[in-house]
C-alpha positions in Angstrom: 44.9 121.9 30.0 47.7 123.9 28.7 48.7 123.6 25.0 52.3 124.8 23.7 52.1 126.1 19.8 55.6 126.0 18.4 57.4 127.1 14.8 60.5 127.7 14.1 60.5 131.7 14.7 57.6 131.8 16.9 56.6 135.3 15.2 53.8 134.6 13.3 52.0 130.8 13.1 52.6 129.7 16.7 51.4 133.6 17.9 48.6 133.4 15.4 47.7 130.2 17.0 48.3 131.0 21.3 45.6 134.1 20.5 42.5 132.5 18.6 43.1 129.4 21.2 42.8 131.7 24.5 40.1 133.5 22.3 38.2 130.8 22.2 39.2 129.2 25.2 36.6 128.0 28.0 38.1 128.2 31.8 40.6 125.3 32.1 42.1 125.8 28.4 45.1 127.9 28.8 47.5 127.8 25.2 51.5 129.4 24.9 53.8 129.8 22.0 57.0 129.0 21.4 60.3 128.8 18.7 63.2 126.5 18.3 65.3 129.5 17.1 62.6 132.3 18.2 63.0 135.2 16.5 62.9 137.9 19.7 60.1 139.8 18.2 56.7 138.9 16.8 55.6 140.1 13.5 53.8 143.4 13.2 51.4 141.9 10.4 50.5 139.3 13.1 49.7 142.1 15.3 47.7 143.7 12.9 45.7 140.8 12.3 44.9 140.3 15.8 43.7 143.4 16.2 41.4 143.6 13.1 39.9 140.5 14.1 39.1 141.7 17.6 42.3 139.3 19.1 43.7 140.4 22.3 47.6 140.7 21.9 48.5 141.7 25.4 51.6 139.8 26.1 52.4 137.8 23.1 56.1 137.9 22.6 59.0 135.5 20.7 60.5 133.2 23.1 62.0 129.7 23.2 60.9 126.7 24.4 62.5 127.0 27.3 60.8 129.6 28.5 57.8 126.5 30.0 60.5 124.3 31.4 59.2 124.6 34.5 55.6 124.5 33.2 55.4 122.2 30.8 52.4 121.9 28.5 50.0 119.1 28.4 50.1 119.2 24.5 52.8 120.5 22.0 50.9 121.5 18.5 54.0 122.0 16.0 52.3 124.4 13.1 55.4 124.9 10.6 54.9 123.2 6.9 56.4 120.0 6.0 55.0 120.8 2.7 57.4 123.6 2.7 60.2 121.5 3.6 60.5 123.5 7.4 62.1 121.7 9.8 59.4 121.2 12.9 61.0 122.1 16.1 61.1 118.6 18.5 59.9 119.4 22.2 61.2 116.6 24.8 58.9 115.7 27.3 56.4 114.0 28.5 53.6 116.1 26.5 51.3 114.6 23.7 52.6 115.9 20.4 50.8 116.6 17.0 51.0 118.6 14.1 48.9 121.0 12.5 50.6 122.2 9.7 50.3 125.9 8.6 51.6 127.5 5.0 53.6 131.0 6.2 51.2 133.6 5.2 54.6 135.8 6.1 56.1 134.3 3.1 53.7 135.7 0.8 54.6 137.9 -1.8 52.4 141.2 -3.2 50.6 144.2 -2.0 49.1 144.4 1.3 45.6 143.1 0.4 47.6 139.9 -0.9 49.1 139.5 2.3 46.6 140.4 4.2 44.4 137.9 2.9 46.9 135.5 3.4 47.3 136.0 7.2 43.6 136.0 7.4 43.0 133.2 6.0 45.4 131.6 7.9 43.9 132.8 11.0 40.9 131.4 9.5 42.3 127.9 9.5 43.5 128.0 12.9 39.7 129.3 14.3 38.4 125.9 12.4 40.6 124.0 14.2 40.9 125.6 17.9 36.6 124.9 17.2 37.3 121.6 16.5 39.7 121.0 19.3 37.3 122.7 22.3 34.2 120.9 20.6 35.9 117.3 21.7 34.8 115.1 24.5 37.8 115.3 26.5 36.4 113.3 29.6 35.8 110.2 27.1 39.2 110.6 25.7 42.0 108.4 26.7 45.9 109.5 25.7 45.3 107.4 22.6 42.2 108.7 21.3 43.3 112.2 21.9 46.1 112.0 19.5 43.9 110.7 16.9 41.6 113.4 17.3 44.4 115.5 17.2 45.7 114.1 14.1 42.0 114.3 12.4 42.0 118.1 13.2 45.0 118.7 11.6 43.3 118.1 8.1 40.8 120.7 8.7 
C-alpha cells in the first residue's frame, strides 16, 4: 500500500510524515511526500529532527504532486491546518483521501529549544498516528470503513 503525504510546501509536515511512516512501516507499507507549490528544498530543522530521533533521511526531497503521476498512491493524507486557515492541496484521482491535520511547528517563534520542541512534538503526533494506522485490520476493511478509520486517526 502506498500512501502520498501532501502540504502545501512539502518541506516540513508531509517530510516529517513520509519518514516516521517508512520508519514504522512493515513490508507492503511504502509512504511519499508531496506539495501543491513544493518548496524545492526541505527544511534543515526537519532534517535535524530526523536525525535526532534516529529517522533515516536518505532521499527525502520537495517535489510536486506530479512527481507520482505515474505511480499513484493508494491513499492521499493532506497534513496542513485548517485551523490555521491553510489551504489543503486537492490530489485528483482515484486514491482515498483524508486529513490529518498538523499545526506548522516551522511557524514557531523563539529560541531553538522552543522550536525544537515544537517539531518534536509534532513528530510526536505523527508516530501516534502512523501506530494507529499500521495497528488496523486492513484485510477486514472495505473502502468505506477505511476512511472512517482514517478520519478517527486524525483526532489522535
Amino acid at each position: 500500500m502506498r500512501v502520498l503525504f501532501m502540504c502545501t510546501a512539502n518541506s516540513c509536515r508531509s517530510i516529517l510524515s513520509e519518514a516516521m511512516f517508512n520508519h514504522l512501516a512493515p513490508q507492503g507499507f511504502e509512504a511519499v511526500s508531496a506539495g501543491s507549490f513544493p518548496k524545492g528544498q526541505v527544511l534543515p530543522r526537519t532534517l535535524t529532527t530526523l536525525h535526532e530521533a534516529a529517522i533515516a533521511t536518505d532521499g527525502l526531497s520537495s517535489k510536486g504532486n506530479d512527481t507520482f503521476e505515474s505511480n499513484p498512491p493508494d491513499i492521499v493524507i493532506t497534513v496542513c491546518d485548517k485551523a490555521a486557515g491553510e489551504a489543503c492541496p486537492v490530489y485528483f484521482g482515484p486514491a482515498l483521501k483524508a486529513h490529518w491535520g498538523l499545526e506548522d511547528p516551522s511557524d514557531v517563534k523563539g529560541d531553538e529549544a522552543v522550536v525544537g520542541a515544537a517539531f518534536h512534538a509534532t513528530l510526536a503526533r505523527i508516530e501516534t498516528r502512523c501506530r494507529a494506522f499500521f495497528a488496523l485490520p486492513f484485510a477486514q476493511l472495505d473502502r468505506a470503513a477505511l476512511k472512517r478509520e482514517l478520519d478517527r486517526i486524525s483526532d489522535l
